[in-house]
C-alpha positions, 0 to 999 in steps of 0.5 A, a space after each residue: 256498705 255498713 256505716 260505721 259510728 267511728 266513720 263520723 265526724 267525732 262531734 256527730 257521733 252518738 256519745 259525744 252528741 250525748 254528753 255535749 246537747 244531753 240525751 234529748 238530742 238523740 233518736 232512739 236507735 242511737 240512744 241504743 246504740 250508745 247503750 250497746 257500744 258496738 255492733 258485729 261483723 257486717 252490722 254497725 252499732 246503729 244498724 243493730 240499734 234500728 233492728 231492735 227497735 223495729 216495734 218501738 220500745 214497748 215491743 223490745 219491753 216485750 221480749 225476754 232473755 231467751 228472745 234477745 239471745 238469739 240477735 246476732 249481734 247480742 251476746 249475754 253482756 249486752 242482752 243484760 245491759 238492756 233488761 237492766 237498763 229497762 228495769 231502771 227505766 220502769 222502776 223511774 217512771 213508778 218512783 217519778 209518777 209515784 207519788 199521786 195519781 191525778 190521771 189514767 195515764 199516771 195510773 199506767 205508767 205505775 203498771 207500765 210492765 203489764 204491755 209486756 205479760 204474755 198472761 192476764 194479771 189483775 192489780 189494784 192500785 191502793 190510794 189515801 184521800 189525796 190520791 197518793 198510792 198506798 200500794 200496788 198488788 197483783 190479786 190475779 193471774 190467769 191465762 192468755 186471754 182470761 182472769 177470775 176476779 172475786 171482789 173480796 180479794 180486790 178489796 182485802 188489801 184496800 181494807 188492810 191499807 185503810 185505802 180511800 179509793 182504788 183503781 183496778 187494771 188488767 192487761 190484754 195480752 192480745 194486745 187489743 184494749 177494748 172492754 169485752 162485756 164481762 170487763 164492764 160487768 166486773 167494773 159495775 159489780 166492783 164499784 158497787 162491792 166499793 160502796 158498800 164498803 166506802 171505798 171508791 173505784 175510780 177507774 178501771 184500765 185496760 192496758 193493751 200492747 201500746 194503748 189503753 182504754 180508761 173505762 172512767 173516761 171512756 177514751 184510748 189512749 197511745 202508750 207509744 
């Protein structure tokens, strides 16, 4: 038996929950469902909530347009709310991080869209002498598990934006973090190009599926 939202008490139900205890209060599946409003036939709003987000956040990050369209339950209305809604939860995270980078998961959470690229991109994330970021470029772009980096290119900008320092990052689209040799090379070539030149590279991050792994701290970190 399909468990409806309007079978609920009016006080528990997800909306009300949310405008009466804030949004804190709520699971995400009805976090979702308050965004998806209604289900289908055969299907309530909260069941579809749970179907979506059987891999977590990241994992419905990960799926495009096309993807979404092919859920029952989701016509193109409902499939433009989430990649908007998603959008605006990405861009937040960058504008509330923004400011100053005082970690790796900072540094993350700036190039949080890169769990969801189905190619490697390398980015550079620019920073003034107190850490603020200057600005973010994508330098690279290669195939599934593979990225030609040239040290000139990672620095040109650094060099346009009279940057301090930079961190350096690429995603594994295999979902798996871990520095293979080359990712270790390329940081030594990279730190040692950013002292001839005088700008720091103080870290390089790897960011996987739904972890990373700062190469500065040696350590992986959750990202869900």
């Amino acid at each position: 038996m399909t468990y409806r939202v309007k079978d609920m008490p009016t006080d528990e139900r997800p909306r009300e929950r949310l405008l009466a205890r804030g949004p804190a209060s709520l699971s995400d599946a009805e976090i979702m469902a308050v965004l998806l409003g209604t289900g289908t036939t055969g299907q309530s709003v909260l069941e579809l909530s749970h179907n979506l987000l059987n891999e977590g956040w990241t994992g419905l990050r990960r799926r495009n347009a096309s993807d979404l369209l092919r859920v029952r339950g989701l016509g193109k209305a409902k499939v433009a709310l989430l990649l908007a809604a998603m959008e605006i939860g990405s861009r937040l995270a960058k504008q509330e991080v923004g400011g100053i980078i005082e970690g790796p998961l900072d540094a993350v959470m700036l190039l949080s869209e890169m769990m969801a690229l189905e190619q490697e991109e390398f980015r550079v994330i620019l920073l003034n002498t107190k850490g603020r970021v200057l600005a973010i470029n994508t330098v690279f772009r290669g195939g599934l598990d593979s990225v030609e980096v040239f040290p000139r290119e990672v620095f040109k900008q650094a060099v346009a934006h009279s940057a301090a320092s930079v961190i350096v990052a690429h995603n594994h689209p295999s979902g798996d973090p871990t520095p293979s040799p080359e990712d270790r090379k390329l940081t030594r070539r990279l730190e040692e190009a950013g002292a001839i030149m005088g700008i720091m590279v103080l870290d390089h991050i790897i960011i996987g599926r739904s972890e990373h792994i700062s190469l500065n701290q040696g350590q992986t970190t959750k990202l869900s």
